[in-house]
PDB file of the backbone (N, CA, C, O) and the ligand in Angstrom, with CONECT records:
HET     ZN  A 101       1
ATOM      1  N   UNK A   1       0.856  -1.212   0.000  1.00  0.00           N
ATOM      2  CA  UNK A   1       0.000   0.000   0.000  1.00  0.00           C
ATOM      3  C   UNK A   1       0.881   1.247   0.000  1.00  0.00           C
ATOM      4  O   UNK A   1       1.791   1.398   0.815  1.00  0.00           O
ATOM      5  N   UNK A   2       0.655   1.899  -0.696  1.00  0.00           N
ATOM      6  CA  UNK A   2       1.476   3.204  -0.835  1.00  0.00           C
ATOM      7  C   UNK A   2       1.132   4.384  -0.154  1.00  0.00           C
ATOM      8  O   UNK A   2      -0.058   4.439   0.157  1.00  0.00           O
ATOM      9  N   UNK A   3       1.820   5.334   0.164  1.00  0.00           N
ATOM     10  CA  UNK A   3       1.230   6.243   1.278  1.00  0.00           C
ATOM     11  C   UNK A   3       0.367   6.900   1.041  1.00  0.00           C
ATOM     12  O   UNK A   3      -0.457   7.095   1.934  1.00  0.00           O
ATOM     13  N   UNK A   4       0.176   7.569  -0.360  1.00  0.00           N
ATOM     14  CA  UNK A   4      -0.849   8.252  -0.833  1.00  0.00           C
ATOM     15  C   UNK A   4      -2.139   7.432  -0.811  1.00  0.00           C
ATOM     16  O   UNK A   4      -3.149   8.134  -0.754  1.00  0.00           O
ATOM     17  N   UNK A   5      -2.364   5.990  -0.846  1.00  0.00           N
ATOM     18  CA  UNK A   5      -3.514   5.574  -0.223  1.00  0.00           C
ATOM     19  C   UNK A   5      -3.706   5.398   0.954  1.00  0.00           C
ATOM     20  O   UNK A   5      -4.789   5.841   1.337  1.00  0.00           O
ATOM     21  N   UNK A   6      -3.006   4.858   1.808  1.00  0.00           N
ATOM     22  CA  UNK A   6      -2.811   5.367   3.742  1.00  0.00           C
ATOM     23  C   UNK A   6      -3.121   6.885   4.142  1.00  0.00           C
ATOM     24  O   UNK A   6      -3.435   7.137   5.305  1.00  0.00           O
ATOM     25  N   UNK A   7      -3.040   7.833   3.239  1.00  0.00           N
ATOM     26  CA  UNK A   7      -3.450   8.938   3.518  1.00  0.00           C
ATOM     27  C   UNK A   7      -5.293   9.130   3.296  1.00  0.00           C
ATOM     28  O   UNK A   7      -6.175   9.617   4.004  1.00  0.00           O
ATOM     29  N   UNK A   8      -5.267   8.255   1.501  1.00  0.00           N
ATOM     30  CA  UNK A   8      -6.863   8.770   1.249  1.00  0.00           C
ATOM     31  C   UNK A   8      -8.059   7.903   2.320  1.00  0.00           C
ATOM     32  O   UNK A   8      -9.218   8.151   2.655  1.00  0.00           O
ATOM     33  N   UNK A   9      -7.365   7.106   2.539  1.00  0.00           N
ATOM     34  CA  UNK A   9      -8.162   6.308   3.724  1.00  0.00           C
ATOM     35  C   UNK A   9      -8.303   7.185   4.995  1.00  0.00           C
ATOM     36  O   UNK A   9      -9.399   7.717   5.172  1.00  0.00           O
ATOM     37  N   UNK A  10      -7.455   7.365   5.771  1.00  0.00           N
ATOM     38  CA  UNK A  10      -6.896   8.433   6.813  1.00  0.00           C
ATOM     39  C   UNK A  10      -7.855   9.683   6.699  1.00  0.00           C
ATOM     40  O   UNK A  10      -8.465   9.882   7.749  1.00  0.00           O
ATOM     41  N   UNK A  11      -8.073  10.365   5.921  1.00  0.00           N
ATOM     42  CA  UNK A  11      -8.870  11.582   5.718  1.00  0.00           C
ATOM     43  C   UNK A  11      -9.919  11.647   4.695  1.00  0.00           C
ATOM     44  O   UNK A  11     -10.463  12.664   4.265  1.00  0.00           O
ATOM     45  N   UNK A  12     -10.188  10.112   4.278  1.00  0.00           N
ATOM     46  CA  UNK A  12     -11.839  10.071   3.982  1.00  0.00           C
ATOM     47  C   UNK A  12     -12.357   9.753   4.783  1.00  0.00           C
ATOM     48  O   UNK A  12     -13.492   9.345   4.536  1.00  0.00           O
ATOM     49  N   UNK A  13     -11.937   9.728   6.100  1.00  0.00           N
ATOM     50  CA  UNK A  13     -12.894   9.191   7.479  1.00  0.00           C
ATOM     51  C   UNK A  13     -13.334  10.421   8.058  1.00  0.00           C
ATOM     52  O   UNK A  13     -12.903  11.564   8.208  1.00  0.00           O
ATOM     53  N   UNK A  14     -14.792   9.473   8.441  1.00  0.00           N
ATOM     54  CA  UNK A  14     -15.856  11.440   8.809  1.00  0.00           C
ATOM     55  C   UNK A  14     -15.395  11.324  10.300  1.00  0.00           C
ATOM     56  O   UNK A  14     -16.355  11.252  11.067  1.00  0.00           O
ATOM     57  N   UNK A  15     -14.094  11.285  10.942  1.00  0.00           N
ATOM     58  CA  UNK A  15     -13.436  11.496  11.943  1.00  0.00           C
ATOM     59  C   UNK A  15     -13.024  13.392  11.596  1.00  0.00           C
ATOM     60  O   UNK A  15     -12.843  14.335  12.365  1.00  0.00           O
ATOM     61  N   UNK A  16     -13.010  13.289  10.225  1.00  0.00           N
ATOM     62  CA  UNK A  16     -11.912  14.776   9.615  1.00  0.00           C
ATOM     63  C   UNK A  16     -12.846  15.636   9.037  1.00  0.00           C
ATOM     64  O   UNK A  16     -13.738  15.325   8.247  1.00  0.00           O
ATOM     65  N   UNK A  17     -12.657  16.424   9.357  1.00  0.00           N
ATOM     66  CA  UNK A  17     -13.362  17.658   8.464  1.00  0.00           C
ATOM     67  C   UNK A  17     -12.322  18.797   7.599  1.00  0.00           C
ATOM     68  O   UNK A  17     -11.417  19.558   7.942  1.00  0.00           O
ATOM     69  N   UNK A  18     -12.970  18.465   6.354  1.00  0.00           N
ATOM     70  CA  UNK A  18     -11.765  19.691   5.647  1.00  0.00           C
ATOM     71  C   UNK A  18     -12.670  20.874   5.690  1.00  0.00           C
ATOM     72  O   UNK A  18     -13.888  20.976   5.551  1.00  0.00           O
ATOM     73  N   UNK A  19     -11.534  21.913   5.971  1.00  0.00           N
ATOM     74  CA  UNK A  19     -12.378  23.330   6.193  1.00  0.00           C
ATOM     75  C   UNK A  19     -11.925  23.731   4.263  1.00  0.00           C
ATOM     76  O   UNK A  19     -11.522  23.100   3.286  1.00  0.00           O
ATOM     77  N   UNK A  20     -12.366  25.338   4.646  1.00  0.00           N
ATOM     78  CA  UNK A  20     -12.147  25.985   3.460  1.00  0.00           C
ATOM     79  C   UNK A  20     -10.408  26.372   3.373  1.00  0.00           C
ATOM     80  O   UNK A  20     -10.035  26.546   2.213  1.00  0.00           O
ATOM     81  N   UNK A  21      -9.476  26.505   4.285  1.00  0.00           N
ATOM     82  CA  UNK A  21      -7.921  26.766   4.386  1.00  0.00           C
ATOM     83  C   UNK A  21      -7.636  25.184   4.337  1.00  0.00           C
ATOM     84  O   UNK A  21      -6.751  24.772   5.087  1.00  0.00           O
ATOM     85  N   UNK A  22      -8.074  24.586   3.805  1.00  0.00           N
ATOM     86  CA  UNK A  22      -7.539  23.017   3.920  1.00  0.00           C
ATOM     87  C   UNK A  22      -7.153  22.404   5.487  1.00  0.00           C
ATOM     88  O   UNK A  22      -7.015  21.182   5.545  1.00  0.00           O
ATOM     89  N   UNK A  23      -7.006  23.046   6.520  1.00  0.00           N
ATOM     90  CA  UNK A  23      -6.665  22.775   7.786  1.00  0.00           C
ATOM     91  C   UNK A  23      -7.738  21.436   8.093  1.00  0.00           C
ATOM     92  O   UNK A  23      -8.854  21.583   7.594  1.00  0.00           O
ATOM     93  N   UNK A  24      -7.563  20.469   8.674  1.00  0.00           N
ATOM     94  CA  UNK A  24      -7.952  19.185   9.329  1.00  0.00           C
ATOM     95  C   UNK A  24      -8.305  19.434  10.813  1.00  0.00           C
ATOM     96  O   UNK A  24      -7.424  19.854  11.563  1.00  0.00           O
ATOM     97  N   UNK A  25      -9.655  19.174  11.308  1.00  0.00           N
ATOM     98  CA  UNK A  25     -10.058  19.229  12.841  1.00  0.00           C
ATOM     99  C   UNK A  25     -10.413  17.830  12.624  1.00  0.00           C
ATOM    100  O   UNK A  25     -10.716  17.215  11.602  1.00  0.00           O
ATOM    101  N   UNK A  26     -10.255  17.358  14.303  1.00  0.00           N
ATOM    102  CA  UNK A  26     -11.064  15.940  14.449  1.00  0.00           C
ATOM    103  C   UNK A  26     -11.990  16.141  15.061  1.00  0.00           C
ATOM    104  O   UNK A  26     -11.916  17.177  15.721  1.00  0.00           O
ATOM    105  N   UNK A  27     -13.336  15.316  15.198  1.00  0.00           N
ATOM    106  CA  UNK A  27     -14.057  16.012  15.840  1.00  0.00           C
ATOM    107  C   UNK A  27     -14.495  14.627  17.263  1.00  0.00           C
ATOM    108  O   UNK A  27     -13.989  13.541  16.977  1.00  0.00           O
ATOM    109  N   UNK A  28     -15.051  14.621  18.182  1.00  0.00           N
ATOM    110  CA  UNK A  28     -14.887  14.311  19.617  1.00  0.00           C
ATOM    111  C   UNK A  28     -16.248  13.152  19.416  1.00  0.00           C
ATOM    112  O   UNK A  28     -17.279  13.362  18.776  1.00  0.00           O
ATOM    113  N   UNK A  29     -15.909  12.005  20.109  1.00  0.00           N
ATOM    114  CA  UNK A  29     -16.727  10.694  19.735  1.00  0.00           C
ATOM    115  C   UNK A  29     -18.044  10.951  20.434  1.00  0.00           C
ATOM    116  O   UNK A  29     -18.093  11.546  21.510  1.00  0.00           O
ATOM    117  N   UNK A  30     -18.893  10.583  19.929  1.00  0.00           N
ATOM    118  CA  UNK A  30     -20.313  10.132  19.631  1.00  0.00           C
ATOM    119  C   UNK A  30     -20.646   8.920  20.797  1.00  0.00           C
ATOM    120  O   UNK A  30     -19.811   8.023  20.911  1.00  0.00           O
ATOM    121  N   UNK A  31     -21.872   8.895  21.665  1.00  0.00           N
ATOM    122  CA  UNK A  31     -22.227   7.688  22.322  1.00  0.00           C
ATOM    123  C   UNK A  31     -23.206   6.673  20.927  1.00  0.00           C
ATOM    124  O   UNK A  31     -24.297   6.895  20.401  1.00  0.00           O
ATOM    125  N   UNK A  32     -22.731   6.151  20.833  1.00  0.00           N
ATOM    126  CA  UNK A  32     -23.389   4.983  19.914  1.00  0.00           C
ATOM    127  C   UNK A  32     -24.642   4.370  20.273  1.00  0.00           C
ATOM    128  O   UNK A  32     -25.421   3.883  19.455  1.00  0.00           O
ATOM    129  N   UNK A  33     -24.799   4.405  21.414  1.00  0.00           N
ATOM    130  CA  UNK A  33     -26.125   3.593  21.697  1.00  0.00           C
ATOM    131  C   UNK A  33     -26.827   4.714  22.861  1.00  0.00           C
ATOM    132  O   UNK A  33     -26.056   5.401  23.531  1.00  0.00           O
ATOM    133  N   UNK A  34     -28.179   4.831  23.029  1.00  0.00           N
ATOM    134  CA  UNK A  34     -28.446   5.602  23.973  1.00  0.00           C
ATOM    135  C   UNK A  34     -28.599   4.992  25.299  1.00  0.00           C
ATOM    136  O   UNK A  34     -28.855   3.796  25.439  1.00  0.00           O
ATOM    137  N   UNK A  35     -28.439   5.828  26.289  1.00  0.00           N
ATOM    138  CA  UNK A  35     -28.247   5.616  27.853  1.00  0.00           C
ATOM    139  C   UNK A  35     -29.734   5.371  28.298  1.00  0.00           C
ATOM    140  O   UNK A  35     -30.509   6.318  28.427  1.00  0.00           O
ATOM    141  N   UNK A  36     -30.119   4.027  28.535  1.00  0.00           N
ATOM    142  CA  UNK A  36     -31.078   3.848  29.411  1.00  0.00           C
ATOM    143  C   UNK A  36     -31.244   4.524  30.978  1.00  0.00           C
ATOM    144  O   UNK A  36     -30.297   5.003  31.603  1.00  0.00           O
ATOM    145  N   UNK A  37     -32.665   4.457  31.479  1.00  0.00           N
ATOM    146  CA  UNK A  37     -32.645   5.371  32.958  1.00  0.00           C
ATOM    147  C   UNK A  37     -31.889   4.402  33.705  1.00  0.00           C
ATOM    148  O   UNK A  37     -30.885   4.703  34.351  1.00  0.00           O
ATOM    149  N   UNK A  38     -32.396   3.160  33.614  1.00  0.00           N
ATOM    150  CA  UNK A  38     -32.414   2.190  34.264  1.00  0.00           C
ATOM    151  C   UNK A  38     -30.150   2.071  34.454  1.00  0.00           C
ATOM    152  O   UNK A  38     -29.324   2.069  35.366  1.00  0.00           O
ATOM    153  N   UNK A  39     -30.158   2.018  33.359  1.00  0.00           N
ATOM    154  CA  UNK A  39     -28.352   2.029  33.144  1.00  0.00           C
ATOM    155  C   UNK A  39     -27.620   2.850  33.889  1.00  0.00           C
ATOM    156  O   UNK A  39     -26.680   2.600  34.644  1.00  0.00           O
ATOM    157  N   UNK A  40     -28.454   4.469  33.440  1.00  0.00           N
ATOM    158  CA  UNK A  40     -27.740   5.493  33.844  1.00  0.00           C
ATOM    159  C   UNK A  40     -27.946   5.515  35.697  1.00  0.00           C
ATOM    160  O   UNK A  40     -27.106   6.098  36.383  1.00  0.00           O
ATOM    161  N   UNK A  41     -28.969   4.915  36.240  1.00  0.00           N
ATOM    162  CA  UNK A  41     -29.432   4.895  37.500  1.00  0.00           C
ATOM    163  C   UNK A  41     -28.492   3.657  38.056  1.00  0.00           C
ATOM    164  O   UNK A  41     -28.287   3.645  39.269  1.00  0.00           O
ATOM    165  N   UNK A  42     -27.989   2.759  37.360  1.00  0.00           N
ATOM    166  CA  UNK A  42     -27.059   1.415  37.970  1.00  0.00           C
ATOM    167  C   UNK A  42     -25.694   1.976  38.104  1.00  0.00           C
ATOM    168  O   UNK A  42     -24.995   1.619  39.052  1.00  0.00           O
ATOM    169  N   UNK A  43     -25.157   3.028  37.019  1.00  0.00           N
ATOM    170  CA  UNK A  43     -23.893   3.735  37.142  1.00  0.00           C
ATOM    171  C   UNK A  43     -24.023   4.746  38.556  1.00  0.00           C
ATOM    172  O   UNK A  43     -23.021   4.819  39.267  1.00  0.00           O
ATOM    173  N   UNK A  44     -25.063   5.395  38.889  1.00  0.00           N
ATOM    174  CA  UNK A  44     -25.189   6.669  39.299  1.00  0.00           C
ATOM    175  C   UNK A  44     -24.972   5.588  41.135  1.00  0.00           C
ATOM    176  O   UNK A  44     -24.300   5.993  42.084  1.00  0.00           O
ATOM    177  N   UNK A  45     -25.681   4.396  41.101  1.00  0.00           N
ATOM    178  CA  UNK A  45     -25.644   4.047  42.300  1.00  0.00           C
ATOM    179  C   UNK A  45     -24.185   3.755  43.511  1.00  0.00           C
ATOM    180  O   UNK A  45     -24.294   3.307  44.652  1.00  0.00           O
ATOM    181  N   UNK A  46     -22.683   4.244  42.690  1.00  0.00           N
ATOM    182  CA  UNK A  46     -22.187   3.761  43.430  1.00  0.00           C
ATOM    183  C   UNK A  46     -21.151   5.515  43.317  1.00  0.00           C
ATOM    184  O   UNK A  46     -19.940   5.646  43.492  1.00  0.00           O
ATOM    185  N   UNK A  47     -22.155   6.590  42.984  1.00  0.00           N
ATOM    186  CA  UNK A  47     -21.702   7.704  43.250  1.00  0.00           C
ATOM    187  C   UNK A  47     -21.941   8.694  44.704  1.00  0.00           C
ATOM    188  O   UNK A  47     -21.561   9.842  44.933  1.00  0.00           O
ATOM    189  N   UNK A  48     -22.610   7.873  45.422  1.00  0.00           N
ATOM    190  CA  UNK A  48     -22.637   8.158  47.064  1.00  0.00           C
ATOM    191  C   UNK A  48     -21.059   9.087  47.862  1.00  0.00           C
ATOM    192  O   UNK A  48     -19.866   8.882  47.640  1.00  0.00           O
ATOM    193  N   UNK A  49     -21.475   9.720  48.453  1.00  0.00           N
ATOM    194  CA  UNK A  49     -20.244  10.093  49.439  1.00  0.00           C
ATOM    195  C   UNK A  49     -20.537   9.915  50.329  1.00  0.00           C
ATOM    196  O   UNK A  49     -21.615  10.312  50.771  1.00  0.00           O
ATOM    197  N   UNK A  50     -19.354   8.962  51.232  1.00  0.00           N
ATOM    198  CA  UNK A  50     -19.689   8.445  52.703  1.00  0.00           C
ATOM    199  C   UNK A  50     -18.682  10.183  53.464  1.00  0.00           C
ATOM    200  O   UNK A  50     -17.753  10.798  52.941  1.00  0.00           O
ATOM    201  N   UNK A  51     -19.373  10.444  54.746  1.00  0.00           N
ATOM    202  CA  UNK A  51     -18.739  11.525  55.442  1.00  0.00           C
ATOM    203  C   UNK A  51     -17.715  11.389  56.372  1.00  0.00           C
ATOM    204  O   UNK A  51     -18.076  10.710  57.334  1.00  0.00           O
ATOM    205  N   UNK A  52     -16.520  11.805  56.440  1.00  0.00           N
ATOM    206  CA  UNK A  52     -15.640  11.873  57.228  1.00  0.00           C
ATOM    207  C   UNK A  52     -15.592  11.650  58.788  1.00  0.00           C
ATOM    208  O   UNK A  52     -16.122  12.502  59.501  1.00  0.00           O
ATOM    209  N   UNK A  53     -15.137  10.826  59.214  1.00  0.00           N
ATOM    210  CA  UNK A  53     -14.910  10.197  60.406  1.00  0.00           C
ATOM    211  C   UNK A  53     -14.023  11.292  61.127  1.00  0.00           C
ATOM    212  O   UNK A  53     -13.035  11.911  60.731  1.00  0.00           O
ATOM    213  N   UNK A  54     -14.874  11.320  62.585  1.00  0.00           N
ATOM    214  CA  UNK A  54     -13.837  12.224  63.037  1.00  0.00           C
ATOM    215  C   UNK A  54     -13.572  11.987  64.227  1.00  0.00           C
ATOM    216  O   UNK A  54     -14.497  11.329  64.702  1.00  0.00           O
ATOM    217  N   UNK A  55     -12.350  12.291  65.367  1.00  0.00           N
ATOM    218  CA  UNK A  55     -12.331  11.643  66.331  1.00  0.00           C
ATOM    219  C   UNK A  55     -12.214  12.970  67.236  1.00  0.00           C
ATOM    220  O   UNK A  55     -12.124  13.984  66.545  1.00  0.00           O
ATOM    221  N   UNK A  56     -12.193  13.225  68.823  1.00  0.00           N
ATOM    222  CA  UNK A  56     -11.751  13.742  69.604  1.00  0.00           C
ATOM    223  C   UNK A  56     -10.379  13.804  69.872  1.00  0.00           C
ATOM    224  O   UNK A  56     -10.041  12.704  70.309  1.00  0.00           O
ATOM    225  N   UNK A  57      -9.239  14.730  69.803  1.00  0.00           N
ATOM    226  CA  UNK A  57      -7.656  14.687  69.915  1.00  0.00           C
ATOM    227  C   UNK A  57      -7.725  14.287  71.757  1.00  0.00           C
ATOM    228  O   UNK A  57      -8.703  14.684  72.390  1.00  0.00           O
ATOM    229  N   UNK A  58      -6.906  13.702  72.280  1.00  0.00           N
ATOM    230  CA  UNK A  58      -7.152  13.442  73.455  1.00  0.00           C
ATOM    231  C   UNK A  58      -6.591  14.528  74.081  1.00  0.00           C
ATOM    232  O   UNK A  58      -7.167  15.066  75.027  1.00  0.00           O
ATOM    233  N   UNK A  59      -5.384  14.968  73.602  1.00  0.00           N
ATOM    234  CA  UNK A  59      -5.000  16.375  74.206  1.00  0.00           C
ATOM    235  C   UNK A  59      -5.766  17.797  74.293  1.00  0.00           C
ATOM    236  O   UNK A  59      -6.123  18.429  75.287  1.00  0.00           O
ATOM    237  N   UNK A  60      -5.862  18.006  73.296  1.00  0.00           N
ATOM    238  CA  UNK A  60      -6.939  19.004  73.137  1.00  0.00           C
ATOM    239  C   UNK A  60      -8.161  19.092  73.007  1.00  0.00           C
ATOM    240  O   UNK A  60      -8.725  20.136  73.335  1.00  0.00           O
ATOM    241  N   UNK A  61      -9.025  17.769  72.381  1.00  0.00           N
ATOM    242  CA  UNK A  61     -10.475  17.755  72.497  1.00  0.00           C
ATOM    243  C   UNK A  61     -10.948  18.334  71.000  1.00  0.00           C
ATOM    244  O   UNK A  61     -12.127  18.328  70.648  1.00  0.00           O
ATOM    245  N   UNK A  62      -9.646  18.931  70.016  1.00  0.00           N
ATOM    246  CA  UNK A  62     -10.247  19.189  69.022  1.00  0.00           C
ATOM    247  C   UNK A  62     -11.022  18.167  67.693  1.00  0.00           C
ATOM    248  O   UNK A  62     -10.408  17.136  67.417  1.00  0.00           O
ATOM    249  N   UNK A  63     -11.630  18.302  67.327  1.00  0.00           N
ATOM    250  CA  UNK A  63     -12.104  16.667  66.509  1.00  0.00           C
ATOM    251  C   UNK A  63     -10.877  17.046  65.564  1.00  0.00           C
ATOM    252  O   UNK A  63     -10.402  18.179  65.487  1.00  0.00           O
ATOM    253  N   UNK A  64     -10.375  15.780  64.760  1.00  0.00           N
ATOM    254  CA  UNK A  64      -9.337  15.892  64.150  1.00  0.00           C
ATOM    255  C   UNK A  64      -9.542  14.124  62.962  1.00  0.00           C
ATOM    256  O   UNK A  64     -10.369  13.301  63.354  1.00  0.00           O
ATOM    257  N   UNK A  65      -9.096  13.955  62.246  1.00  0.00           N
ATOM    258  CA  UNK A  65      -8.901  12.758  61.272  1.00  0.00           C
ATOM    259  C   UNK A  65      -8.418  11.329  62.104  1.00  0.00           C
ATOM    260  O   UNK A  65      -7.346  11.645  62.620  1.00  0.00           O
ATOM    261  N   UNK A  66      -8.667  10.156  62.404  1.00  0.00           N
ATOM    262  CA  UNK A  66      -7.845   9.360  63.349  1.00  0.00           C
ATOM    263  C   UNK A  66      -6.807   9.022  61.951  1.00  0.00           C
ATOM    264  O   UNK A  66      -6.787   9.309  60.754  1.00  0.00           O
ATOM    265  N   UNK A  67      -5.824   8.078  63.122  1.00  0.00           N
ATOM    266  CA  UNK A  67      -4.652   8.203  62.443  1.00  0.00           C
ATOM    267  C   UNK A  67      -3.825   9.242  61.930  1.00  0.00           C
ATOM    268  O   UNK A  67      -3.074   8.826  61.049  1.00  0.00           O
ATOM    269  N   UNK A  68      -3.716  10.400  62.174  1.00  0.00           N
ATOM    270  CA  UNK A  68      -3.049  11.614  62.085  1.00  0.00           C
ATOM    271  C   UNK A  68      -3.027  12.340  63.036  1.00  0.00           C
ATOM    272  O   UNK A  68      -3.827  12.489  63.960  1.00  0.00           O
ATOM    273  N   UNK A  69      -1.622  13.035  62.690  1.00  0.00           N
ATOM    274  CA  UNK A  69      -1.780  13.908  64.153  1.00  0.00           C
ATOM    275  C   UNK A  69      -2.759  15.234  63.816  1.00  0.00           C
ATOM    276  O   UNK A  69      -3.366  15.482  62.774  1.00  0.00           O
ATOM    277  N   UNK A  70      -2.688  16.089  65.222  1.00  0.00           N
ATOM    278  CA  UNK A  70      -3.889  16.593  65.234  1.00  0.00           C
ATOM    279  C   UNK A  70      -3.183  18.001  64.508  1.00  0.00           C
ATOM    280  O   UNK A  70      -2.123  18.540  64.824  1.00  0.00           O
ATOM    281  N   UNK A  71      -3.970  18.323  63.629  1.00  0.00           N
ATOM    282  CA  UNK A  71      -3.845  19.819  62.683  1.00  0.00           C
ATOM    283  C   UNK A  71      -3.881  20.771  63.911  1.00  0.00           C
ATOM    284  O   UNK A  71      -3.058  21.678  63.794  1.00  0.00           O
ATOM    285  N   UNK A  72      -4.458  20.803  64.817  1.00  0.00           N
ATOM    286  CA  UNK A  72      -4.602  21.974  66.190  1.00  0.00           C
ATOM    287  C   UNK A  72      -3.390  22.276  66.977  1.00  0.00           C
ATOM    288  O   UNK A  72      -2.984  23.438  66.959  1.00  0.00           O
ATOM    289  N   UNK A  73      -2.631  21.208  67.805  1.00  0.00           N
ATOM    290  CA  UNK A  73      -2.647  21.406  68.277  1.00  0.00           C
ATOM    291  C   UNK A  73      -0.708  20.241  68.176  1.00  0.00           C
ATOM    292  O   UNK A  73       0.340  20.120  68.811  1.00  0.00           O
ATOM    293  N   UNK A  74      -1.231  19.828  67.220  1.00  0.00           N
ATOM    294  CA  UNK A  74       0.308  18.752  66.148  1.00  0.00           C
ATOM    295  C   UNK A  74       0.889  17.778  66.674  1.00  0.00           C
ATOM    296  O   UNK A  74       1.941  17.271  66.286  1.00  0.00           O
ATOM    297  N   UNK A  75       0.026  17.359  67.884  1.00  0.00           N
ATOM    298  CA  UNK A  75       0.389  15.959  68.550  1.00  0.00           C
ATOM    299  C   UNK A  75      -0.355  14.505  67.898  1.00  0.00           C
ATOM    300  O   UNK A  75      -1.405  14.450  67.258  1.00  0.00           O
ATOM    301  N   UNK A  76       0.629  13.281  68.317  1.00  0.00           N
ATOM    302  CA  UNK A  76      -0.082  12.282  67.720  1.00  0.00           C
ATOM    303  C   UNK A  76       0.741  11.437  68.797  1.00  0.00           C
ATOM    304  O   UNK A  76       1.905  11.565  69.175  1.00  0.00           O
ATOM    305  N   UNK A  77      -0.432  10.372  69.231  1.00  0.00           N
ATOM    306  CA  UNK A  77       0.087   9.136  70.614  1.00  0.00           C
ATOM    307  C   UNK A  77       0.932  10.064  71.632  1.00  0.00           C
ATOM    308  O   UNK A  77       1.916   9.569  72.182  1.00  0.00           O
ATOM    309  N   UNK A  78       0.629  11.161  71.845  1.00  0.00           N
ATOM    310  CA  UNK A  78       0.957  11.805  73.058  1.00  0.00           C
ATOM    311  C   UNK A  78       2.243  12.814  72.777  1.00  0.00           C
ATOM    312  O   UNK A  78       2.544  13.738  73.533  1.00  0.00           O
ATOM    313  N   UNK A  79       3.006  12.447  71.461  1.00  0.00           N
ATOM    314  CA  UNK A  79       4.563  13.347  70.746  1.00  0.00           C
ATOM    315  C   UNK A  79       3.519  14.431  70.130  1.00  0.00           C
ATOM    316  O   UNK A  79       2.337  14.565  69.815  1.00  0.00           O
ATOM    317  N   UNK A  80       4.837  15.152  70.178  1.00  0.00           N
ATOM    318  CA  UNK A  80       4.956  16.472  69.368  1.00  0.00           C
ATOM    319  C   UNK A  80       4.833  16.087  68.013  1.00  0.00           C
ATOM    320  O   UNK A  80       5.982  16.403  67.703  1.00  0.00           O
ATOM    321  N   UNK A  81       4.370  15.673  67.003  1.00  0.00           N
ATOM    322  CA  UNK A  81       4.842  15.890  65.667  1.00  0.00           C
ATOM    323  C   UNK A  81       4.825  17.063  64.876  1.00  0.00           C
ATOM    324  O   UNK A  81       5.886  17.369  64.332  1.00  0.00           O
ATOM    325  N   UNK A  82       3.695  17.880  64.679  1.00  0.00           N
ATOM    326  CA  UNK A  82       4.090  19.264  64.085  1.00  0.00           C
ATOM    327  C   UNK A  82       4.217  20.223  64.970  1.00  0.00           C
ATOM    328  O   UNK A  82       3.577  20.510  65.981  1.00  0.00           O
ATOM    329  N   UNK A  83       5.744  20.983  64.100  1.00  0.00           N
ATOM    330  CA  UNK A  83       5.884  22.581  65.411  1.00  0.00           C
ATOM    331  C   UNK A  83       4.915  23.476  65.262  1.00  0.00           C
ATOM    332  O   UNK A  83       4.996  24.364  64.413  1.00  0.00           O
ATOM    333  N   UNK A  84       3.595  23.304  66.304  1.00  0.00           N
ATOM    334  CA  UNK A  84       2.772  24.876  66.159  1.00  0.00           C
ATOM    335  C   UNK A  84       3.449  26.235  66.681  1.00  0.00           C
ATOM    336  O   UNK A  84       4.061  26.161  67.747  1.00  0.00           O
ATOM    337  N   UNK A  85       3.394  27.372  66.069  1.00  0.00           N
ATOM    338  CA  UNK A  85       3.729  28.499  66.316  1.00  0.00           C
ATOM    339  C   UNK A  85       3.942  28.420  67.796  1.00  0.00           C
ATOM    340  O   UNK A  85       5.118  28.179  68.069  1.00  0.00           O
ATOM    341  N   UNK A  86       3.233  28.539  68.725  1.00  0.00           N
ATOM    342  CA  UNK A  86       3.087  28.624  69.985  1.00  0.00           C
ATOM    343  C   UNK A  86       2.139  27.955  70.465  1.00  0.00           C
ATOM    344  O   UNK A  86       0.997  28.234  70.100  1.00  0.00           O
ATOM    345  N   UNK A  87       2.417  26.633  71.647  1.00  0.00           N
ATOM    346  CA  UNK A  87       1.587  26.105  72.136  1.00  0.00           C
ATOM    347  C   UNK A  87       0.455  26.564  72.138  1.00  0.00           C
ATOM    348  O   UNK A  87       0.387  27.735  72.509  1.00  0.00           O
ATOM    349  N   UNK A  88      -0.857  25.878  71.745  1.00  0.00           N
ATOM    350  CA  UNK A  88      -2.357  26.263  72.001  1.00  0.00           C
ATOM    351  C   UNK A  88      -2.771  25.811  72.557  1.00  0.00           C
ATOM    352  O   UNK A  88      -2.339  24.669  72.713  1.00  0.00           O
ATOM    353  N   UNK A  89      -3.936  26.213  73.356  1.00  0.00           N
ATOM    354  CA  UNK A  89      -4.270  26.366  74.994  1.00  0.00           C
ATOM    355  C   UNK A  89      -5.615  25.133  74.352  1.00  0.00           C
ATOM    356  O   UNK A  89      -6.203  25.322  73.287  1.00  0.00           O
ATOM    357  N   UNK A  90      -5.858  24.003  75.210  1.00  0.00           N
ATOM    358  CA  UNK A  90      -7.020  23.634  75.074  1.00  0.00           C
ATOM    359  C   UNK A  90      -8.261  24.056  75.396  1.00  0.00           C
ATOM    360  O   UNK A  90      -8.424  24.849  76.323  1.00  0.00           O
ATOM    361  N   UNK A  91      -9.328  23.554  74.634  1.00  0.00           N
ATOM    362  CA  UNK A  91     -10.214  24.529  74.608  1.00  0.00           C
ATOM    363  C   UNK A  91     -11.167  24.668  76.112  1.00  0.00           C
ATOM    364  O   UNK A  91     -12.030  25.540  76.218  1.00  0.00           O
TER     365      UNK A  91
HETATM  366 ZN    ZN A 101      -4.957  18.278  69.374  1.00  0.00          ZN2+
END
């Protein structure tokens, strides 16, 4: 096959549109079959958001993420892990 037919194949596909400057756009795919409710309602069912778990910091009492230290107050299992500016006072 010679290239000049690899080409006429290539851009006789209604993938291409020739403008009037000869320039080539592709244009963006098509759903082929239409979306049932029933379909679109079996996809949609596992788009839920469960809400964030939150715990009491034992030091401070601020609710905070478990397993991390606490954003307040930067302790975790009783250490220092982040340096806050200046100790903060529990509440
Ligand atoms: Zn804390």
């Amino acid at each position: 096959m010679t290239l000049a037919k690899i080409h006429k194949i290539i851009y006789s596909n209604s993938a291409y549109l020739t403008l009037n400057n000869n320039t080539r756009t592709t244009l963006m795919g098509l759903p082929s079959k239409r979306r049932t409710k029933q379909s679109k309602r079996d996809r949609a069912s596992h788009f839920a958001l469960t809400p964030k778990q939150f715990i009491d910091c034992p030091k401070c009492k601020h609710p905070t993420l478990p397993h991390r230290a606490c954003a307040f107050c930067g302790t975790y299992r009783g250490r220092q892990i982040i340096k806050t500016k200046e100790p903060r006072k529990s509440k």
